[in-house]
C-alpha positions as CSV (number, residue, x, y, z in Angstrom):
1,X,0.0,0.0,0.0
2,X,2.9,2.1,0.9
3,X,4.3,1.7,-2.8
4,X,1.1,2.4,-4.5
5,X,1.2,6.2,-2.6
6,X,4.8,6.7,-3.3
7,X,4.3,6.4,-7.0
8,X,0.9,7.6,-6.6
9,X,2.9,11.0,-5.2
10,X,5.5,10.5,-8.0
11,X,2.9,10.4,-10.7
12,X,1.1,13.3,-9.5
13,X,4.5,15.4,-9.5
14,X,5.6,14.6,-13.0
15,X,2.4,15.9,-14.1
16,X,2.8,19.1,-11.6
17,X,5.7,19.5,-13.4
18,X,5.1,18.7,-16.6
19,X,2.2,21.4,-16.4
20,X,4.6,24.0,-14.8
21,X,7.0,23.7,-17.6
22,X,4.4,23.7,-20.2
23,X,3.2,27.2,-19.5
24,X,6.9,28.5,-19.4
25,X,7.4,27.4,-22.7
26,X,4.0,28.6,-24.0
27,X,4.7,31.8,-22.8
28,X,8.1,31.8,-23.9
29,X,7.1,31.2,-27.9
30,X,4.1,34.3,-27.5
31,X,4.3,36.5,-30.5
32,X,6.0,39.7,-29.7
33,X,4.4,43.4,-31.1
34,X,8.1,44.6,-31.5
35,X,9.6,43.8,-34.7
36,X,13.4,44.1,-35.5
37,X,14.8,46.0,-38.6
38,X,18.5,45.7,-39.3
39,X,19.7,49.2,-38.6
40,X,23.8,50.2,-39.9
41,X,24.7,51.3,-36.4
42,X,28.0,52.8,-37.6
43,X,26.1,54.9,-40.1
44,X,24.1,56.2,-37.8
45,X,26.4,56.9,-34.8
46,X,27.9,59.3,-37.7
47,X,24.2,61.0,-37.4
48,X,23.3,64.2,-34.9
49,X,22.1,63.6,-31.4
50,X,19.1,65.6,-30.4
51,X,20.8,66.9,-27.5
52,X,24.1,68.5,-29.1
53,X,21.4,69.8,-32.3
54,X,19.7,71.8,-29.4
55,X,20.9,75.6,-28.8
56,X,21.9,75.5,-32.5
57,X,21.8,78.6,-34.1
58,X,19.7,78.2,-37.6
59,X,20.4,80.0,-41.0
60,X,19.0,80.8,-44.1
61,X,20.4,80.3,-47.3
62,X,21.8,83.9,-47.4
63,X,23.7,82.4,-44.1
64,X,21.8,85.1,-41.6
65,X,20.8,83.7,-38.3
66,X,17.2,83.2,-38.2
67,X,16.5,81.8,-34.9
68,X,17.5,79.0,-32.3
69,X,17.2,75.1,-32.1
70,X,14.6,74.9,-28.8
71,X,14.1,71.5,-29.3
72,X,12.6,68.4,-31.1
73,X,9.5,66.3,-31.0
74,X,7.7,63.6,-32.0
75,X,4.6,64.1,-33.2
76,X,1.7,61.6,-31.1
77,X,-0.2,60.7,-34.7
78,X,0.6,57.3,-36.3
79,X,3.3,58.7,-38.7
80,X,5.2,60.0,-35.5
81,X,6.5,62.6,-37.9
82,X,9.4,64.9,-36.1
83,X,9.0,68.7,-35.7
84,X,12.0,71.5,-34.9
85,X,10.8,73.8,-32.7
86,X,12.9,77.6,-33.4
87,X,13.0,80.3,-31.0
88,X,12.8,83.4,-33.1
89,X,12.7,86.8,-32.3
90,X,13.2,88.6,-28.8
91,X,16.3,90.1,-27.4
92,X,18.3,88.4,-24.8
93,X,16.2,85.8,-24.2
94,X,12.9,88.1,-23.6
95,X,10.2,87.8,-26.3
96,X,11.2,85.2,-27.8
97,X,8.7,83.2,-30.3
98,X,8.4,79.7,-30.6
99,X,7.6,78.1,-33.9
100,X,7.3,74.8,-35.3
101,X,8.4,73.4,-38.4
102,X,8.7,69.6,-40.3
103,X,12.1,68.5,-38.9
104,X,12.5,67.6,-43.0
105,X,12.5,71.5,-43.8
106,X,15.5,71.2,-42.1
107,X,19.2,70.5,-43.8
108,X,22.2,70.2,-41.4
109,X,25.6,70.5,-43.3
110,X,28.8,70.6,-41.6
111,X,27.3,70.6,-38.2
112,X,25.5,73.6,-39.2
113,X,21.1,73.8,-39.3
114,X,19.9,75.5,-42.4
115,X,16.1,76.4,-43.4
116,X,17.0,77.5,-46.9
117,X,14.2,79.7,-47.7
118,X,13.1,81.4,-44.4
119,X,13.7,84.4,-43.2
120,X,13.3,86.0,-39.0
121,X,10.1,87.6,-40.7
122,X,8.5,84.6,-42.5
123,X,9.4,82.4,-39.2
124,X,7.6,84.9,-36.9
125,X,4.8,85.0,-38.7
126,X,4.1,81.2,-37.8
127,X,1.5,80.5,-35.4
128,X,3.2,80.2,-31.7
129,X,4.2,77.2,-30.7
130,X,3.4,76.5,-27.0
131,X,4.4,73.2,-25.2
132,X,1.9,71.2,-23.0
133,X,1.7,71.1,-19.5
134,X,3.6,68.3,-18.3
């Protein structure tokens, strides 16, 4: 009698662990919602960080300064399309005028930002940019 409840207890562990491992390995092979693109990650460390882009001063074609890199962001839409967003205007800091533009518009040659065809008067005349409340 003793034997049948010692392999009665065996059995009844196999299958505790059998069923324990089971749903490991189940979980283990769930699809994932991330998918992996090949990205040249020595092209790209040749690119322009956010952070040193910001404070940039921005010209025109005619090489005037036209404003100040304030910062970048990602738009919340599906397309999570990428705006500049220029300080223009104002004097030492005081009424300044935030504007936002497609990062696109944007070319950045020799470390410096260029928006070929604006000018401090076409920029201000943007609507203002204001961020959100955090």
């Amino acid at each position: 009698m003793q034997r049948i409840q010692l392999n009665s207890l065996a059995a009844t562990a196999l299958l505790l662990a059998t069923l324990a491992s089971y749903g490991n390995a189940y979980a283990q092979g769930a699809p994932q919602a991330i998918t992996e693109k090949r990205t040249d990650v020595v092209q790209l460390a040749s690119g322009y960080r956010a952070s040193k882009l910001s404070g940039a001063d921005v010209y025109n074609k005619n090489k005037d300064t036209i404003g100040t890199l304030d910062d970048l962001i990602v738009s919340p839409s599906g397309d999570r399309s990428t705006y500049a967003i220029l300080s223009v205007g104002g004097f030492l800091g005081m009424g300044k005028h935030l504007v936002a533009v497609p990062f696109n518009d944007l070319q950045i040659n020799n470390r410096r930002v260029v928006l070929p065809e604006a000018t401090k008067k076409s920029l201000e005349a943007l609507p203002e940019f204001k961020y959100a409340p955090d």
